[in-house]
Every structure is written in C-alpha cells, then in structure tokens.
C-alpha positions in Angstrom: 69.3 -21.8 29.6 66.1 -20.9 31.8 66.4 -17.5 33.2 65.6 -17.1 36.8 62.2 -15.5 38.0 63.5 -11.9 37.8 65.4 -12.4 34.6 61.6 -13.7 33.4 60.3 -11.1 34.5 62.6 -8.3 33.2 62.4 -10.1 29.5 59.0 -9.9 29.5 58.5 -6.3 30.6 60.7 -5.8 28.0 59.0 -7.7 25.5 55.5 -6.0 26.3 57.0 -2.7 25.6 58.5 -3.1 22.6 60.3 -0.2 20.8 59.5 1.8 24.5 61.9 -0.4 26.3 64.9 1.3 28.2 65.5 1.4 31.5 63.4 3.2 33.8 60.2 1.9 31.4 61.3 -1.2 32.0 61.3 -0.7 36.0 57.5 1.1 35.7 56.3 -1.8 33.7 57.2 -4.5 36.4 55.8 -1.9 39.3 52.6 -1.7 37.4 52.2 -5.4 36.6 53.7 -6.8 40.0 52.6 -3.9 42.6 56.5 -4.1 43.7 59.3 -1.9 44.2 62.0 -2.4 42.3 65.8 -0.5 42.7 66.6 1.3 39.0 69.8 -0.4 39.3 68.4 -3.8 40.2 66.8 -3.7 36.6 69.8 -1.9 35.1 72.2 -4.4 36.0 69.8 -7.5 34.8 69.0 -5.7 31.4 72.7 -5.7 30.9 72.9 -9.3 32.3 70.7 -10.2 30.0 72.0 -8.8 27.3 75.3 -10.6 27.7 73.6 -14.1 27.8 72.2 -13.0 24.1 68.3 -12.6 25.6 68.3 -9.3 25.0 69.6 -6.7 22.5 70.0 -2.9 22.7 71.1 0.0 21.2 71.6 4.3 22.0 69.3 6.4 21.0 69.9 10.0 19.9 70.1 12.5 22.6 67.4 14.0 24.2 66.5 17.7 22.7 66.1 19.4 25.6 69.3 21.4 26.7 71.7 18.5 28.4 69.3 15.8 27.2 70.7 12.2 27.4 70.7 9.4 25.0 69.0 6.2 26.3 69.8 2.6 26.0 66.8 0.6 24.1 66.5 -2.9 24.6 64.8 -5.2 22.6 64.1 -9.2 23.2 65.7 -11.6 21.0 64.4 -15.1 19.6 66.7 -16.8 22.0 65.4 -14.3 25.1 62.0 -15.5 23.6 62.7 -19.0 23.7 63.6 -19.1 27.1 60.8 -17.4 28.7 58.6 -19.9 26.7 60.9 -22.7 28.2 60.6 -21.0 31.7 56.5 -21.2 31.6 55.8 -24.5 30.0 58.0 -26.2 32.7 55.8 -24.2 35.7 52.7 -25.4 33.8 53.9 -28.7 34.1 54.3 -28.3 37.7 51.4 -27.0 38.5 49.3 -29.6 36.2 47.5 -31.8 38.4 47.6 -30.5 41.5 44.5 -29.6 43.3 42.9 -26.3 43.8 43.2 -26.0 47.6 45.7 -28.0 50.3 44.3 -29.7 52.5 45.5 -29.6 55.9 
C-alpha cells in the first residue's frame, strides 16, 4: 500500500526524528522542511492513521515532571512504514525519468 503525499510526508518527519517523534515535533519538522502550516490535529489524526495501517508504531511516555505534566505519545516508523515510502519515491522517480528539464510551450 502506497501512502498518499501527506501520509509520506508525516512517515518521514517521523522517521528523521527518530526517538523525538510525538506529535507536535512531528508538526515542526514538516513546517521546517515544507515552509507550510499544518493544523496539530491534521498531523494527530494521520499519525494515528498511520499507525493503524501498521506504518507506524507508538508508545506513552512517562509524565512530564513539571506539576500537571503530561505523558506523550512517541511514534516510531516501522519496516513496513519504511517500505512504503521507498515504494512511494521509486514510482515518482519513474515518472519523472525522462522528461525534459523545461516545457515548452
């Protein structure tokens, strides 16, 4: 299964971050490397998406120490998640392979 261009995306901010990965890391990650805006819950809602279809794994951290703190959700990419970004790039390489560097027109 190919994910689509913002499940891509989402794997492989979460892939570049590694152990970092949770949420609202996630969300910073594809503003810094896209310049876009992106809703929290946009990103919240695909990590769990993803997570279903076996791309991606997580897992609760302990709380926060600060007074009140939260645990967060950790996500990690799996072989599989892996597997389908490669997928995902090798068949846009094949569509862009030969064409030409500018359109004429």
């Amino acid at each position: 299964m190919t994910p689509s261009d913002f499940e891509q995306q989402v794997l492989l901010a979460v892939w570049r971050l590694g152990e970092g990965a949770y949420g609202a890391a996630v969300r910073d990650e594809l503003e810094a490397r896209t310049a876009r805006k992106f809703a929290q819950g946009a990103v919240y809602v695909t990590l769990v998406r993803l997570e279903k279809k076996d791309l991606l794994r997580s897992h609760m951290s302990d709380p926060t120490p600060v007074r009140g703190g939260k645990a967060k959700r950790f996500f990690r990419i799996t072989p599989e998640g892996m597997a389908g970004v490669r997928d995902a790039r090798g068949m846009m390489d094949r569509l862009w392979d030969g064409l030409p560097d500018t359109v004429e027109g």
